[in-house]
Every structure is written in C-alpha cells, then in structure tokens.
C-alpha positions as CSV (number, residue, x, y, z in Angstrom):
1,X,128.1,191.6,-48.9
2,X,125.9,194.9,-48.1
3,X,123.0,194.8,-46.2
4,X,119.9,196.7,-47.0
5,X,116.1,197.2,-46.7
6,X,114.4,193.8,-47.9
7,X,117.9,191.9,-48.5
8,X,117.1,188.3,-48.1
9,X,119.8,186.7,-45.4
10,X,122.2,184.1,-46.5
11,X,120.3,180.2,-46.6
12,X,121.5,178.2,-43.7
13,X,122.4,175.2,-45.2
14,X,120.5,172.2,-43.1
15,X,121.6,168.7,-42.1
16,X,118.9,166.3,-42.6
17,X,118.0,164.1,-39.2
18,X,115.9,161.4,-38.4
19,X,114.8,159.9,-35.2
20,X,113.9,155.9,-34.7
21,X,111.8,155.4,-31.4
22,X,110.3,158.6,-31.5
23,X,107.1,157.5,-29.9
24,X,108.9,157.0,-26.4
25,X,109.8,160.1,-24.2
26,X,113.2,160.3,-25.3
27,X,112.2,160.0,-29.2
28,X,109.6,162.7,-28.6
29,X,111.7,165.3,-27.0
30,X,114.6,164.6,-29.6
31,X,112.3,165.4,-32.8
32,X,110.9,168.2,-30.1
33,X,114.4,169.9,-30.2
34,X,115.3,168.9,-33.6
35,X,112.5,171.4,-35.0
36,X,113.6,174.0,-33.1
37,X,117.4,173.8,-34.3
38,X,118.6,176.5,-36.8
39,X,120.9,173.7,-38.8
40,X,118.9,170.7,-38.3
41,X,115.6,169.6,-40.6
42,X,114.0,166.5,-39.3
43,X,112.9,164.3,-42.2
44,X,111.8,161.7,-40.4
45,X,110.4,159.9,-37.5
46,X,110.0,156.3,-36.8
47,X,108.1,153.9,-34.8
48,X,107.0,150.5,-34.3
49,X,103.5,151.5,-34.5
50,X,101.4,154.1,-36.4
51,X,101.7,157.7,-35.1
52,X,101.4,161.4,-36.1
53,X,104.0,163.3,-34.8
54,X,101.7,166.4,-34.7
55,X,99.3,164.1,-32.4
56,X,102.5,165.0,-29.3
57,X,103.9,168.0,-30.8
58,X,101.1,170.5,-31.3
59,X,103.7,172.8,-33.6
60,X,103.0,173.2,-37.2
61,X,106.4,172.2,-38.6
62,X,105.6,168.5,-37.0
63,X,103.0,168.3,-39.9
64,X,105.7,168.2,-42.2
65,X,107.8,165.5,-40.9
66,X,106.8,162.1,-42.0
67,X,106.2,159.2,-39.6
68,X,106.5,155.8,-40.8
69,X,106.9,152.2,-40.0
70,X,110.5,150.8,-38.9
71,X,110.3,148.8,-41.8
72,X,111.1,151.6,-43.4
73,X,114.6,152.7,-42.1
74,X,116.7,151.8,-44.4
75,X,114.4,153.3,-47.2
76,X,114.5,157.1,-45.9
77,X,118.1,157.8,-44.2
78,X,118.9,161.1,-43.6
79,X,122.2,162.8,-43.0
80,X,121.9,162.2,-38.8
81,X,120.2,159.2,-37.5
82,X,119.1,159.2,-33.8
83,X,118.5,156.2,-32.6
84,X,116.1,156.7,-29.3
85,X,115.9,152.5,-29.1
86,X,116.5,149.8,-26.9
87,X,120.0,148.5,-26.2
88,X,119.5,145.3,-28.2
89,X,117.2,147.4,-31.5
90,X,120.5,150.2,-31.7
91,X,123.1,147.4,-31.6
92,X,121.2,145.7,-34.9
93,X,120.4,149.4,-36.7
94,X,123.7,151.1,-35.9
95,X,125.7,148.9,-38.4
96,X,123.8,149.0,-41.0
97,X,122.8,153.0,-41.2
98,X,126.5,153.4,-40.9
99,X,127.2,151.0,-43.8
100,X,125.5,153.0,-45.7
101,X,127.8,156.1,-44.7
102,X,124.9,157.8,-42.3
103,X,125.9,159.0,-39.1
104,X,124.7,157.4,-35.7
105,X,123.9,159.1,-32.5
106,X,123.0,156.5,-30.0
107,X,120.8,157.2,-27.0
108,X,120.7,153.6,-25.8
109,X,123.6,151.9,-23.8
110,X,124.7,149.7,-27.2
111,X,127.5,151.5,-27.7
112,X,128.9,153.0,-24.4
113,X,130.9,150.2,-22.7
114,X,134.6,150.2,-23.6
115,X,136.1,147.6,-20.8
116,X,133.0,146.2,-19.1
117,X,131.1,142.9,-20.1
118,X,127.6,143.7,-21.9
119,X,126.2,140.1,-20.6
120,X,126.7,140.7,-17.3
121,X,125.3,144.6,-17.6
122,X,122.7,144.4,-20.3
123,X,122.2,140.8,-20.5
124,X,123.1,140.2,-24.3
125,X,126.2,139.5,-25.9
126,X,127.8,142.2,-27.9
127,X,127.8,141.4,-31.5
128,X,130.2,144.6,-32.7
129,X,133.4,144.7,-31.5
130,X,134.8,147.3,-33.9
131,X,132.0,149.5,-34.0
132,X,132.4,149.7,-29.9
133,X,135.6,150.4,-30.3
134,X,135.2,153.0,-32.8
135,X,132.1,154.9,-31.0
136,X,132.7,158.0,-29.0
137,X,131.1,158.6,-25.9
138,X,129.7,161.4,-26.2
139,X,129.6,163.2,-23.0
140,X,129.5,167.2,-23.3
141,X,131.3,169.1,-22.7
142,X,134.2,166.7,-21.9
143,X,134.1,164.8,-25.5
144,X,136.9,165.1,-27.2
145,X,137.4,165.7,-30.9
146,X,135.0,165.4,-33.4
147,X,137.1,164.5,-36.7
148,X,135.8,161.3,-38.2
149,X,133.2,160.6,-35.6
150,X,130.2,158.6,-37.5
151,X,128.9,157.1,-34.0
152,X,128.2,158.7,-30.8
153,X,127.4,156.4,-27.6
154,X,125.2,159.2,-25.9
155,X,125.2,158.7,-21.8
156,X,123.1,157.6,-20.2
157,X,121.0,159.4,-17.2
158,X,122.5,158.8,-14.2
159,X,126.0,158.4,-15.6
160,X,125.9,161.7,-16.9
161,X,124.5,163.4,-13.0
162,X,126.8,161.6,-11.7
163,X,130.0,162.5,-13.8
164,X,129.8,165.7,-14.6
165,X,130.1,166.4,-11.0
166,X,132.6,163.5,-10.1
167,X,135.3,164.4,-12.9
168,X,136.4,167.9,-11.9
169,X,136.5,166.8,-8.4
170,X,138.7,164.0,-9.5
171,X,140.7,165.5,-12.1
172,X,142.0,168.4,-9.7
173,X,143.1,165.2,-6.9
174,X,140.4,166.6,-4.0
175,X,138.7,163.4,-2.8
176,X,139.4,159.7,-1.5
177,X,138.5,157.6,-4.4
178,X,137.4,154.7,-2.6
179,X,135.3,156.8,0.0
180,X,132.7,157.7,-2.9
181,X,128.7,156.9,-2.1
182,X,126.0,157.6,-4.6
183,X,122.7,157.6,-3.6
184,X,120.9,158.8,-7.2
185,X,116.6,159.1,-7.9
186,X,114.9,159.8,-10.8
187,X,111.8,160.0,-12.1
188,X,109.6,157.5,-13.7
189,X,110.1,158.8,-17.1
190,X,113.8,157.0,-17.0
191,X,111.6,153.5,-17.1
192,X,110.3,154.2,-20.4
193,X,106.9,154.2,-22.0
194,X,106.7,150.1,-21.7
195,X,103.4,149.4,-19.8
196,X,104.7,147.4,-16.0
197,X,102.8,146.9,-13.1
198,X,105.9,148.7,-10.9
199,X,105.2,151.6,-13.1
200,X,101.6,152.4,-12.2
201,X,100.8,155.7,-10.3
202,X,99.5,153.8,-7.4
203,X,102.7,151.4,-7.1
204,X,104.8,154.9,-7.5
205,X,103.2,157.7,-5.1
206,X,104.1,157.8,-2.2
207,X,107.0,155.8,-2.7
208,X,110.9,156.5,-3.2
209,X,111.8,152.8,-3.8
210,X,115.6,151.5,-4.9
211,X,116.1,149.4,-7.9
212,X,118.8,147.4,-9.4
213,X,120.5,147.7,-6.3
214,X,124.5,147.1,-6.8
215,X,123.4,146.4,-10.4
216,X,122.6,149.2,-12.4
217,X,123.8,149.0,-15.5
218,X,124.9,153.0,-15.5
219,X,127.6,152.0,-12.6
220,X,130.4,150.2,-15.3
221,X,129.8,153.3,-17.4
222,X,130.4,156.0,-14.4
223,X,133.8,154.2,-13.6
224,X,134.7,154.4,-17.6
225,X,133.7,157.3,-18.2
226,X,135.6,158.9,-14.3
227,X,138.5,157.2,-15.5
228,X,138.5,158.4,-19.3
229,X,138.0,161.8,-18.3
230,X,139.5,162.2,-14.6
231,X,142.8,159.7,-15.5
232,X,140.9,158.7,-11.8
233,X,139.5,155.1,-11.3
234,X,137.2,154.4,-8.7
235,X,135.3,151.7,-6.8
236,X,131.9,153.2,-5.0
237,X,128.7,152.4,-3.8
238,X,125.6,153.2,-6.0
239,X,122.1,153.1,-5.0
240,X,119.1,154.3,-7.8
241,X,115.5,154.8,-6.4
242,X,112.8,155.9,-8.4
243,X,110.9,158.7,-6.8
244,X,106.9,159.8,-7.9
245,X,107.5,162.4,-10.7
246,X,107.2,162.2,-13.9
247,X,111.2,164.1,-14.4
248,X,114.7,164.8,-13.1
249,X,117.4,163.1,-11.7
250,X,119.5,164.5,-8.0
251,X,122.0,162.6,-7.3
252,X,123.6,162.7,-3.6
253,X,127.4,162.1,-3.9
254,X,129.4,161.4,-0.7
255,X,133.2,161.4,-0.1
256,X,135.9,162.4,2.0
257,X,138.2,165.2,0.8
258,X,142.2,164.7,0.9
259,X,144.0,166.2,3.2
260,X,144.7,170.1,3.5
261,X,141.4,170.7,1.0
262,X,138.7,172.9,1.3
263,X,135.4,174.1,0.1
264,X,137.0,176.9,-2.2
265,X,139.1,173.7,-3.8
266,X,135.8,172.4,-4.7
267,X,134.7,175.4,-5.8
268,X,137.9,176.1,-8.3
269,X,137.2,172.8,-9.3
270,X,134.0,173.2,-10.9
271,X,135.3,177.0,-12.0
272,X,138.2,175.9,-13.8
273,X,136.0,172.8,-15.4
274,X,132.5,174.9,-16.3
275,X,134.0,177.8,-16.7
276,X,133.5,178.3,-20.7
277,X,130.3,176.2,-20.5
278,X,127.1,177.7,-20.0
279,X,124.8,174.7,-19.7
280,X,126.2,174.2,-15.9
281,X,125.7,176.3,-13.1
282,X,127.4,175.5,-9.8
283,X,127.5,176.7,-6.1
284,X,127.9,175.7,-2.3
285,X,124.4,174.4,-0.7
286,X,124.4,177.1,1.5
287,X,124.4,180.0,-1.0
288,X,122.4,178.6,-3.8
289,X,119.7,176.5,-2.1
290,X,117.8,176.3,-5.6
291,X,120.3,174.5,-7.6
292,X,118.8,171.4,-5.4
293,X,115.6,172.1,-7.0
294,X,114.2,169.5,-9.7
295,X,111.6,172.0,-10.7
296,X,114.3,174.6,-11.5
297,X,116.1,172.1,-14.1
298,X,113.6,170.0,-15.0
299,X,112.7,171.6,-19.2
300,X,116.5,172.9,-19.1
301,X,119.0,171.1,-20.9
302,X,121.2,172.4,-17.9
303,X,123.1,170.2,-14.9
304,X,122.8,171.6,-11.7
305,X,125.7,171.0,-9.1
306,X,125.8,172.2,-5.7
307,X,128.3,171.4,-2.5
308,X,129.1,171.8,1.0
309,X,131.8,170.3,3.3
310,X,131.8,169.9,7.0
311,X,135.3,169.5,8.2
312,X,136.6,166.3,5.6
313,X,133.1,165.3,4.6
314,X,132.1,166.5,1.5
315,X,128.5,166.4,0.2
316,X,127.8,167.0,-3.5
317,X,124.6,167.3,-5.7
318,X,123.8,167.6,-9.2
319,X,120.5,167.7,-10.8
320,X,119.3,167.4,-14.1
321,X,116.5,166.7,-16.3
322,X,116.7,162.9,-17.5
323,X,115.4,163.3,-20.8
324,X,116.8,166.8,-21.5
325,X,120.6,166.6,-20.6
326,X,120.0,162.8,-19.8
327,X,118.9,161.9,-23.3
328,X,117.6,164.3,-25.7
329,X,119.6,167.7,-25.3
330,X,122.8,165.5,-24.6
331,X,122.6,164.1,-28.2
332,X,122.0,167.2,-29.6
333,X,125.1,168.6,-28.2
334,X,126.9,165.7,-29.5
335,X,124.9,166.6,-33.1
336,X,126.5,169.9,-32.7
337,X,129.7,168.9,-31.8
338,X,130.2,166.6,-34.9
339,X,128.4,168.7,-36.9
340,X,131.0,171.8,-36.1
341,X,128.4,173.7,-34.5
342,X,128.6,175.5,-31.3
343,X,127.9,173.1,-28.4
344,X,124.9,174.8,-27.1
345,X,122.9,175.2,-30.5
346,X,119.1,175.2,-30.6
347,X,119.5,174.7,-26.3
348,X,119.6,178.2,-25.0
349,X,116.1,179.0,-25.1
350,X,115.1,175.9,-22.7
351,X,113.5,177.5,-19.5
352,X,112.4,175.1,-16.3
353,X,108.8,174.2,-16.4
354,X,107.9,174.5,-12.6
C-alpha cells in the first residue's frame, strides 16, 4: 500500500468493552482509560444507581457511552467485561458473562486465591472452584501466556507494591525469606466510595492509622503470588495503615540480605527483571530520592522502586498509584495482554498529577 496526500489510514479494528461498577474510583478510571485506548471502544458502563458518565468525565466521547442499570448486564455484553465490583458481586457475574463466551477482567479479589481459604480472607465461601482454577492472575509484566485466557484475577493494591519489588529480589536468591517486614500505607481511595464514619476527613487527617492488622486480605495473595513468580515462599509480617490522601500506595519492605550480597546485586536484580519494561523505574534511595515521592507516581500507571542497604540490612520501597497500576491501568495491561497488544497500550501518556 502507497501512501499519499489525503489517503485515509487503515481502520483499527476495536474490541468492544464494558465496565460494571463504574461509579466507584476504580470503575471511573477504567472507563477513563478505556476512551483513551487506540483498540478499545467502551460500549458500556454500569451501575447500581443512575449516572451520566459525562457527569465525572468531562470528555466528549463519554457522551457516547451508555450508562445503564445492572439489571441490564446480561442484555448489553461487549467483547471485554471489566468488572470494578465487590468480591462477592464478581464471583456471581463472572460465570455468567463468561457463559455466554465474554471475556472477564476482574478487579475484585473473587478470583485471585489459588491455595488460601476465601472464608477466612474475604469472609464468604467460594462458590467456583473451576473458574478459580482457570483464572489467571494477572500481574504485569510477570503474567504469563495469554492463549485461552477468558478471566483475568487483576491484583490487588498492595499485593501488586509489594510484589513487583519482592519477586526479583527473590527470584535472583538475595534475601532471608523469613526476615521479610512490610509496613505498606495508602490512601483513602483504596476504601472505596462506601460512605463509613472511619472514612470521614476529620477521622483521616492527621492520622496514619493501621488496619486489618495481621489480617489483610492482600497478605495470602503476596505469598501466592512471591511463590508463583519467585519459585520463593515466604512467611512475613504485614502491617497496612491508611494515611490522609486521597492516592498512592509506598510500601516499606525490610529484610536481611544473604550472605556475600550487595547493593549492586539488588540493583541487577531489578535490571535484569525491568529491564524490557518501561512502566518501572528503579534506583538506590540515595541517588533517586524522588522515586519515594507519591506525588511523582501518583496519575502514572508506573511502580516506583527504590533501595539502599547498610551492611546486611536491606531497605526497599516501591510506590504506586492504587487505582492506576493498583486497579485500573493494571487491568488494562492484562486487556492488552490477552488482547495481543503491546503491554503498555493507551498507558504511555499518563503524567503524575503533583
């Protein structure tokens, strides 16, 4: 084909998505992303309760996309369904949109659990065994292949911070496994939209207050996930607090290093992990200070890591945005992975909003 003065360019051919829960933070971003993909065309959005999509989004292609009731579902599938839900709403939808040969990404915790009891973590009782078998966890870029993936169990927050920086430390042998503390914060975006009295701005400022202390239901998932990616299992300590902001996530991981490794270990760790993957940017505390900076991740789809060791004691950091690469942009790196699109699709253009 020849180019020439007013030739039209070749049609990208579009996958049609929808998004369920796309009221809540998470929902809003996704559909925010989805109209700015190249191979995506949102159909879709659905709620619980009457919206306008172009009431959040102030573009003009949200005008297009229809919102409707969850009632109607089932009536309006598209190609891609995200499901921005609760644990309990994904594990009743999933089955069904996938019945009808759809494809699921997940951004709830329904699906992400291979070996650890959903009772105990999420308080219900899972009803789909073979559909939790079946779902990939979909954490990017260490996912592996796409070939028949119809459901994707996106990570969640914390367990994505927290991995992406414990896997290539595990992988290449450097640290103690059972010396491992986690002391993770976020920001009070990871709670949800749900009205609570814990979430009001005077409960919040000023604070930096733990929750679910030795319960979090992102720990089981860290150790699956360490283990299915690392061939490393480990037992730590994790503490969340929520700090008063609305965004982001740093989590502080300490450890002792094995013996006869170094700071340049850890730093050919994360080289020979990140290396072909532009959405992480890595370096030792002491020469890049601002990778501990929320405000310079937070509207990136980007993790931050950053290190330093002081004779056996290693200190590790890594920052994200928690709706960005812990919810929204996460899934659509999974979309373009099953999709055979280049991971970082429609995320380049993401800039920190400081």
């Amino acid at each position: 084909m020849h180019n020439y003065p007013g030739a039209k360019a070749p049609e990208i051919q579009r996958i049609t998505c929808s998004v369920v829960g796309a009221r809540g933070y998470a929902g809003l971003e996704m559909a925010r992303l989805l109209l700015q993909h190249p191979h995506a065309e949102l159909k879709a959005c659905f709620a619980t309760s009457a919206f306008k999509l172009s009431d959040f989004l102030m573009t003009t292609p949200a005008k297009n996309v229809a919102c409707l009731p969850d009632s109607e579902i089932m009536h309006n599938l598209t190609d891609v369904v995200f499901l921005a839900t609760p644990a309990e709403v994904s594990l009743e939808l999933a089955p069904k949109i996938l019945a009808a040969g759809k494809k699921v990404i997940d951004l709830s915790g329904a699906f992400r659990l291979k070996k650890n009891d959903y009772k105990k973590w999420y308080g219900f009782t899972h009803t789909e065994a073979d559909l939790l078998t079946q779902a990939q966890y979909g954490l990017a870029p260490w996912a592996g292949p796409t070939a028949g993936t119809q459901l994707v169990a996106n990570p969640g927050c914390y367990a994505t911070a927290i991995s992406m920086a414990l896997i290539p430390l595990l992988k290449e042998n450097l640290i103690q496994t059972n010396t491992i503390v986690i002391d993770a914060k976020s920001g009070t975006s990871g709670a949800g939209k749900k009205a609570s009295e814990n979430m009001l701005f005077t409960e919040v400022d000023g604070e930096c207050l733990p929750y679910k202390v030795g319960r979090h239901q992102h720990y089981p998932e860290i150790v699956e996930a360490v283990a299915a990616f690392s061939g490393q299992n480990i037992e730590g300590h994790l503490t969340t607090s929520l700090l008063p902001v609305r965004r982001g996530i740093i989590a502080g991981i300490y450890a002792r290093l094995l013996p006869g490794m170094h700071i340049q270990d850890v730093e050919d760790a994360f080289a020979k992990a990140y290396s072909d993957y532009e959405l992480v940017k890595f370096g030792a505390v002491s020469k890049e200070s601002s990778l501990l900076s929320l405000k310079k991740v937070v509207g990136t789809a980007k993790t931050h890591i950053s290190y330093e060791v002081d004779g056996d004691k290693l200190y590790v950091f890594s920052c994200i945005d928690n709706l960005l690469k812990g919810a929204a942009s996460q899934a659509l790196e999974n979309f373009n992975r099953i999709s055979d699109l280049p991971l970082t699709t429609g995320l380049g253009h993401l800039e920190a909003v400081i």
